[in-house]
N, C-alpha and C positions, 0 to 999 in steps of 0.2 A: 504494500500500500504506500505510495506517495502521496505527498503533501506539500503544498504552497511551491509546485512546477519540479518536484524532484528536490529541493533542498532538504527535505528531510522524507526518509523512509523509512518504513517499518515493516519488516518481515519475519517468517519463523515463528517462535514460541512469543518474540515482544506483539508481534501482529497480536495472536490470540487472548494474549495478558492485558495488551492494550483493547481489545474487544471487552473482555470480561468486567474490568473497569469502568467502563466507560456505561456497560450496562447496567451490572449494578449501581453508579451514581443517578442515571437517568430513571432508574428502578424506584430508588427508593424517591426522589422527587416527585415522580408520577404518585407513588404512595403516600406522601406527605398531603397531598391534596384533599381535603375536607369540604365535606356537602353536607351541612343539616349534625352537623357530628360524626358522620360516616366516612370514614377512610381506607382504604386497599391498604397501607401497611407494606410490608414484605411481600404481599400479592403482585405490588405495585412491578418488581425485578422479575417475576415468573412472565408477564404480560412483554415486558419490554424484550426479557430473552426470546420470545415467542415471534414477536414482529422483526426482530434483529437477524432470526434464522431465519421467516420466511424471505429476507430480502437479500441477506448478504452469508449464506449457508457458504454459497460456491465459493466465493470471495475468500472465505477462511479456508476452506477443503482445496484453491488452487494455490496456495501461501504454504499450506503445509501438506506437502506430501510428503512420501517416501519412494525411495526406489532401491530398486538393485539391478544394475546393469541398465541402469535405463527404463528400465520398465516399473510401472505402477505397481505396487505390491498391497498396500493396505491404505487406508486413509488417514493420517496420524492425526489430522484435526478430529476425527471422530473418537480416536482412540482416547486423545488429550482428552475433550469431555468427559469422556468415560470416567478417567481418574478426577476429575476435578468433581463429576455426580456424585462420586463413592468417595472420595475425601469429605465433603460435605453432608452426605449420608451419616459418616459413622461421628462427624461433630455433631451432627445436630441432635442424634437418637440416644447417643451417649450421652447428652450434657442435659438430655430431658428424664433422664431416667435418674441419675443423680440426683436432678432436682426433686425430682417427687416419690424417691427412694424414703428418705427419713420420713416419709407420712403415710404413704402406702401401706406398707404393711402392718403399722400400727394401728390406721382405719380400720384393716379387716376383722380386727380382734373385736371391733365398737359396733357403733350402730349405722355402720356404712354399709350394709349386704343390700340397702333399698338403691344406695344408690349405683352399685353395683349391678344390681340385678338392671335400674335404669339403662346403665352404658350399654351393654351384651341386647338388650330391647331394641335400644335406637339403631344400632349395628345392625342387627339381626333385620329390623324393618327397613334399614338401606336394604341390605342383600336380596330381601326378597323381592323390594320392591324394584331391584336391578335385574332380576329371574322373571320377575313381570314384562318387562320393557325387551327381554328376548324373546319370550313367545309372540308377546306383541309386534314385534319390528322383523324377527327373523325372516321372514317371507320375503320381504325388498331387498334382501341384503346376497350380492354376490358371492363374499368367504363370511359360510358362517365363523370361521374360526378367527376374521378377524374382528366379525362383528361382534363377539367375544371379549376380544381384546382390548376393544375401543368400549364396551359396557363396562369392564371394568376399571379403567380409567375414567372414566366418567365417574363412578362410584367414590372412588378416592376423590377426585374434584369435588364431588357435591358434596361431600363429609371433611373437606378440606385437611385432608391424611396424607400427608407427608408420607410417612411411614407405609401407609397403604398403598401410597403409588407406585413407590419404590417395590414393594414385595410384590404386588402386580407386573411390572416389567421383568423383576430376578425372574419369577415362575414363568414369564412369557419363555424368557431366554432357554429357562429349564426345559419346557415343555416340548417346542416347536424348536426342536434343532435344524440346524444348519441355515440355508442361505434367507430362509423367508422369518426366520426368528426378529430379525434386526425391523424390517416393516410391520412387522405385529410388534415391536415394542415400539414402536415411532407412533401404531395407533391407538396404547395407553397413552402416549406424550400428549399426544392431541386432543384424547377423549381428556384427560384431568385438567386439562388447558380449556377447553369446553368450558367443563361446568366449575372450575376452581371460581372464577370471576363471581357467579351467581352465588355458592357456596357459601364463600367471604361473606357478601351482600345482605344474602337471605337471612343469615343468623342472628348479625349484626343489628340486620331490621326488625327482628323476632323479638330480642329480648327489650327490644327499645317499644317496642307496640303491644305486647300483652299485657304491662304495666298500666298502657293506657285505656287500653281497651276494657279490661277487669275493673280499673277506675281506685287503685291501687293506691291506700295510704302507706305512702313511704315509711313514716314513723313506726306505726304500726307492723310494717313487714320488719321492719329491722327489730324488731321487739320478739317476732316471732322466731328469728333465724335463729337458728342452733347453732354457737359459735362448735370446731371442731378442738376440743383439749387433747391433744394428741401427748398432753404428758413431757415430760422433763427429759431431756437426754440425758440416757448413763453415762456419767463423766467417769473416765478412766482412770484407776488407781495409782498414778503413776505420771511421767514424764514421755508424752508418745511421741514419737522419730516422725520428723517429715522429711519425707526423699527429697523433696526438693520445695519451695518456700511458695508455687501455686498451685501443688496438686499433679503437675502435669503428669508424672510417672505414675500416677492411680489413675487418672484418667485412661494413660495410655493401655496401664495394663488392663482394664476393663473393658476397653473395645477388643485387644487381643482375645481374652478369654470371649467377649461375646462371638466376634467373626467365627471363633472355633467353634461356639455352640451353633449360631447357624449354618455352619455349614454340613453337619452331621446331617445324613441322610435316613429316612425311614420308607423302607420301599411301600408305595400301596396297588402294585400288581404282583402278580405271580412271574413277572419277567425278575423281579429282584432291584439291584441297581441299574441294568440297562432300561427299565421300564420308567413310567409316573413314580418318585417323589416325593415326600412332603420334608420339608424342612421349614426351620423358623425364620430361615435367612439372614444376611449380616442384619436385617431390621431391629426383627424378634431377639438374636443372641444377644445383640450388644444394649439393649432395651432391657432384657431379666439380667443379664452383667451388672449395668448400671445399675439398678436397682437394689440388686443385695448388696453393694458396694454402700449405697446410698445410705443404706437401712443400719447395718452393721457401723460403719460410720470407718471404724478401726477394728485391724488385726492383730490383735495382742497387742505391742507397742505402737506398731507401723498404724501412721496416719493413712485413712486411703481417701480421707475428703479432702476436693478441690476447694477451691478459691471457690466461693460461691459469684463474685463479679467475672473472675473467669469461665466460670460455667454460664454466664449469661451470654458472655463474648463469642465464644465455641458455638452456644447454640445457634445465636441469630449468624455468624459468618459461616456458619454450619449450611441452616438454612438457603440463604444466598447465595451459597455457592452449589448445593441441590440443584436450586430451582434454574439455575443459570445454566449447569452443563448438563440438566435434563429437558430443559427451555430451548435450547437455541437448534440442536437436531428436530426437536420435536416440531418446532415453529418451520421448517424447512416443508415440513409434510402437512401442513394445518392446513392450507387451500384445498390440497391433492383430497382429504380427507373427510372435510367438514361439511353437515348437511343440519338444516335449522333442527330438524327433528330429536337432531344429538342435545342441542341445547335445551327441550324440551323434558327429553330424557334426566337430562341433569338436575333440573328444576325439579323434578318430582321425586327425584332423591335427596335430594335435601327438606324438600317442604313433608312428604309421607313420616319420614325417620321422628325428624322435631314433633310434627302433630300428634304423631301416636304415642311419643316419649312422654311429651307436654301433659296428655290426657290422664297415661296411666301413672305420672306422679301425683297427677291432682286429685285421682277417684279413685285411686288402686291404693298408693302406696300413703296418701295422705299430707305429703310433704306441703310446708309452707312453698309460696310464691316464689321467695328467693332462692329456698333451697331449690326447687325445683326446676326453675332457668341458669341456675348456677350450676345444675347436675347436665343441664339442656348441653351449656356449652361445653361441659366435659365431653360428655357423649358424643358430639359431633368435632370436637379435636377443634375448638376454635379457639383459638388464644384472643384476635382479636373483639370476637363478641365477648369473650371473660373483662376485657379490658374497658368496655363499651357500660357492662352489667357494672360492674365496679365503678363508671359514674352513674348509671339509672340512679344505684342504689342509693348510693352515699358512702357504702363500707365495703372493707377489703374481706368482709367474712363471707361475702358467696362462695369466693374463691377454694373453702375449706371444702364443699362439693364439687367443685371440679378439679381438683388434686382426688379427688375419691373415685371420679370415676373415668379421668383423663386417661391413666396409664391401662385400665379396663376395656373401654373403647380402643385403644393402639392396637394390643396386642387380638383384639376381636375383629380390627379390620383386616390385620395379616391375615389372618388366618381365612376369613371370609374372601379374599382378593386371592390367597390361592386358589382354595375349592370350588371357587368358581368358572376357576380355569380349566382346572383339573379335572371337575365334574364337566361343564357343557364345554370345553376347546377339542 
């Protein structure tokens, strides 16, 4: 790429570093944007990666190749993403698990199974209402197996799951070997690019309008809310060893030991390992790593808790970097792919999951207002609507429900984004 007539160029791995850059600043600008109180966030760099590959894919893929002898051998711009989706992959899932590690497991001991049982509901009622949307649509659709592919990215987009889209693409990869693996995962990129936009949105808007609509004294709900006492940390008897003064080697070793757990394989055909599959993948490993890590705090002496601002920093450049080098191939293939119906698709996975979660906390499980759109945004993995509830409300106490049922919903979506590969691909 030149600039200002050839006085300055840029090529190679600076080309791509200076793309990624330049996206995410544009990213998060675009997300800084507010309407009414409503803002994209972090959404804001998945959108910009998305237009950045539909326009200038080639641009980066004619910059970085590889060859031997002359001849085109692989795509190294593609590859480079690769490593930059799964470097940000394992910061952002690790540094979420951490975080909601010291609570987690102490919820489960209490009176968190309502809201538990909540997350695995709203999940549950994406999945099926993603199982809906393929018998409905199958017919139009030329590969079923991609129309699969793109369902379930869609899925992650409308529950705005990270985590889910990721283990969605792994299992694409897992499932459909060789040359056609790579466009079925290009049409998870697009289907979760689809409905991430709406996702964001819908949630955002949900917890801002049930309030009003119910006709909700604030006072009053804050009165009702059940702050969560998760109890005093066991302080260690002793003088505990930090490897290093932010955590980073418990960090590290925690994604190590998780990549290991997800990659362990459980066959579920009679072919053994040559057949389908299931693993937790690096999503799910490094997500239960994290988390005993979390919980436990320390091992005998040795500290294994981070910097807790460190772990904020990991997460979100975690994130942004996900979204970027799973954004910009994806956004390459978004015209080739996208049909309004998909968008339609996505909207009723997010609006069904919330509605029917919303209902059975209020008539089933009992839960007050707040706890209940506080468990809403756990369940649908929205950080931003957590952010949004936390001014509706006034107080940071919703948030003790969606630490309850955040990490509940992660590992419900893995698991739902395979099997539904695995069952209908």
């Amino acid at each position: 790429m030149s600039l200002f007539g050839g006085v300055i160029s840029i090529t190679g791995v600076a080309y791509l570093m200076f793309c990624v850059f330049v996206i995410a600043a544009l990213g998060y600008l675009l997300g800084r944007i507010t309407v009414k109180g409503v803002s994209l966030g972090t959404a804001g760099v998945f959108i910009v990666a998305l237009l950045f590959g539909a326009f200038f894919y080639e641009s980066v893929c004619n910059t970085l190749p590889v060859k031997v002898a002359g001849i085109a051998v692989t795509n190294y711009a593609s590859q480079a993403l690769k490593v930059i989706e799964n470097i940000g992959l394992v910061f952002f899932v690790t540094a979420v698990g951490f975080i909601a590690g010291p609570n987690f497991f102490k919820n489960l001991k209490k009176n968190f199974k309502s809201y538990i049982l909540l997350g695995v509901i709203i999940i549950l009622a994406g999945g099926l209402t993603c199982v809906g949307c393929y018998y409905l649509g199958r017919g139009a659709e030329e590969d079923p197996k991609q129309f699969v592919a793109m369902l379930d990215g869609i899925l992650s987009g409308a529950l705005t799951s990270t985590p889910g889209f990721s283990a969605a693409k792994e299992t694409v990869k897992n499932v459909y070997e060789g040359s056609t693996a790579s466009a079925y995962e290009s049409a998870v990129t697009v289907g979760h690019g689809i409905a991430y936009l709406f996702g964001v949105i819908g949630v955002v808007l949900f917890v801002q309008l049930i309030p009003k609509f119910a006709k909700a004294n604030m006072e009053e709900e804050r009165a009702k809310l059940v702050s969560v006492d998760v109890g005093a940390k066991k302080e260690y008897k002793g003088k505990l060893i930090n490897i290093d003064p932010l955590g980073i080697a418990a960090f590290a070793l925690a994604a190590f030991i998780g990549i290991f757990i997800g990659s362990i394989k459980i066959p579920l055909s009679a072919k053994g390992l040559s057949g389908t599959c299931f693993s937790l993948t690096t999503t799910g490993g490094t997500l239960i790593a994290a988390l005993v890590f979390g919980h436990f705090a320390h091992f005998g002496p040795v500290n294994v808790t981070p910097n807790k601002k460190m772990l904020e920093v990991f997460r979100e450049l975690g994130l942004m970097l996900f979204l970027i080098g799973a954004g910009i191939p994806g956004g390459a293939d978004f015209v080739e792919y996208f049909k309004p119906v998909y968008f339609l698709y996505g909207a009723l996975m997010t609006l069904v999951p919330m509605l029917i979660g919303y209902l059975f906390a209020k008539y089933v499980l009992k839960l007050s207002l707040l706890n209940n759109l506080g468990s809403i945004t756990g369940g649908m993995t929205s950080t931003p609507a957590l952010g949004t509830l936390i001014n509706v409300s006034g107080t940071e106490d919703v948030a003790s429900a969606y630490a309850a049922t955040y990490p509940i919903a992660l590992l419900a979506v893995v698991l739902v984004s395979q099997f539904l590969i695995v069952i209908f691909g």
